[in-house]
C-alpha positions as CSV (number, residue, x, y, z in Angstrom):
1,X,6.2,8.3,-23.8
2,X,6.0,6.8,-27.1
3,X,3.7,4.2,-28.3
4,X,6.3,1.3,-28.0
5,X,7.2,2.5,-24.2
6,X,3.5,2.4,-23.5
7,X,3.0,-1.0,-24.7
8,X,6.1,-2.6,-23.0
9,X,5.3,-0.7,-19.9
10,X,1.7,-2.3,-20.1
11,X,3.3,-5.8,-21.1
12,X,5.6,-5.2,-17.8
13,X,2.1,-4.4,-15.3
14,X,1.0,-7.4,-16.7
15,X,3.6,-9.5,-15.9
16,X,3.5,-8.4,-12.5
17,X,0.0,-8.6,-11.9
18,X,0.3,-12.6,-13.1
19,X,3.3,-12.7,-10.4
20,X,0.6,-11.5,-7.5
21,X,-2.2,-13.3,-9.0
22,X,-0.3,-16.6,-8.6
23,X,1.0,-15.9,-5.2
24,X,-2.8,-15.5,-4.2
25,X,-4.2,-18.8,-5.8
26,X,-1.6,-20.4,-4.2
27,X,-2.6,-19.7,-0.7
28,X,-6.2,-20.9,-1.7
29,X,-5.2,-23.6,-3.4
30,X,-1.6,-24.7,-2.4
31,X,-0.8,-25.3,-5.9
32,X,2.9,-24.6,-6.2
33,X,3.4,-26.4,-9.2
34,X,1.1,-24.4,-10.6
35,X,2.4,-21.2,-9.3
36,X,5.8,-22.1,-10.8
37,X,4.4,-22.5,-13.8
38,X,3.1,-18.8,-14.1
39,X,6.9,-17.7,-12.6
40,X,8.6,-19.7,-14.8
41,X,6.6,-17.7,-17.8
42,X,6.9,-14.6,-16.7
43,X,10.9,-15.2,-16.6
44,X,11.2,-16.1,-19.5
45,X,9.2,-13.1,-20.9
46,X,10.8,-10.6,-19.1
47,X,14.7,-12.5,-19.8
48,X,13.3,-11.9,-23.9
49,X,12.6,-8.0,-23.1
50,X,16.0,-6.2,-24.8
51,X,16.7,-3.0,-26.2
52,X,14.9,-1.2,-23.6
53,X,16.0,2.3,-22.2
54,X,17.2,2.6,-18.6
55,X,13.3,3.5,-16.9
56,X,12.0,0.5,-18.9
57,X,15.3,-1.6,-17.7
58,X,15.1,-0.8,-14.4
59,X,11.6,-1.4,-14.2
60,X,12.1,-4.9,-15.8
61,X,15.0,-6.1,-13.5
62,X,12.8,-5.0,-10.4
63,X,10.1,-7.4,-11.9
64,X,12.5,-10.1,-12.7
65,X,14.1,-10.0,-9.0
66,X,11.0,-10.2,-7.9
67,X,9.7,-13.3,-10.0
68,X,13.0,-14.9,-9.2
69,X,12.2,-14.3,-5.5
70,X,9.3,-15.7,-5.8
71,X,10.4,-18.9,-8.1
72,X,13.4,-20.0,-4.9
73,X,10.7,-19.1,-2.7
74,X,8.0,-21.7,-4.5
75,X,11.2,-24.4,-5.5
76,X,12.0,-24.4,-1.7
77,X,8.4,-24.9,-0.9
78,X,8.7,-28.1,-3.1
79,X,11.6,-29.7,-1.7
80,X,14.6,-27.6,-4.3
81,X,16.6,-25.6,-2.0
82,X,19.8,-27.1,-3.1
83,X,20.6,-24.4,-5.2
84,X,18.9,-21.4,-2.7
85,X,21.5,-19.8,-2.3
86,X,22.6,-19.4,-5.6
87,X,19.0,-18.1,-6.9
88,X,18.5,-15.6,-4.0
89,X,22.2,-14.3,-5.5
90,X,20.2,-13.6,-8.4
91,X,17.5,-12.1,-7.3
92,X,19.6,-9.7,-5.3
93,X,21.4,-9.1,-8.2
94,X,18.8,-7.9,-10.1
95,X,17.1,-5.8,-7.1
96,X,20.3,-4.2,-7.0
97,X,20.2,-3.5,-10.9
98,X,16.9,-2.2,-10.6
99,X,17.9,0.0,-7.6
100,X,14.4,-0.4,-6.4
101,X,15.2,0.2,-2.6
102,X,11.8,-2.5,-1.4
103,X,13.1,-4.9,-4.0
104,X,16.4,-5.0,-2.9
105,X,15.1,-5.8,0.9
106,X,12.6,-8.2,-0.1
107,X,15.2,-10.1,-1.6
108,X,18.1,-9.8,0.7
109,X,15.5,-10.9,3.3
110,X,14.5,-13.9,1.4
């Protein structure tokens, strides 16, 4: 791997750590607007990430279905699941990109 791998392969275990470590302050503290908050920044990291070769890419769009999962899932715990459908599309979507086989079924269960 070279340097630039490394780091963006750190930046992505980061990201997903901050995905689990709001799921878990959310059970003890039912914060869910809080708990958006952190999905809503770790989308919007990961939607930046570009140029990245197909491991990296891969790896990114099973993080990204996964925060997506996890934003319908924390929107429908707030009242929002007009649009549920449509965002579990997406997650799907990218589980499918990522061809992650437990991401897929974690969000074609959701």
């Amino acid at each position: 791997m070279n340097p630039n791998t490394d780091e963006i392969t750190k930046k992505l275990e980061e990201a997903e750590e901050k995905i689990e470590t709001a799921i878990w302050d959310a059970v003890n503290d039912g914060d869910l607007e809080r708990e958006l908050k952190t999905y809503t920044e770790v989308k919007e990291f990961l939607v930046g990430l570009s140029n990245l070769d197909e491991k990296l890419l891969k790896e990114k769009n099973r993080i990204l279905a996964y925060c997506l999962m996890r934003i319908d899932n924390t929107l429908v715990g707030l009242g929002d699941s007009e649009k549920a459908l449509e965002r579990t599309k997406e997650s799907l979507d990218f589980a499918e990109k990522s061809e992650n086989i437990v991401q897929i079924a974690r969000s074609a269960l959701t």
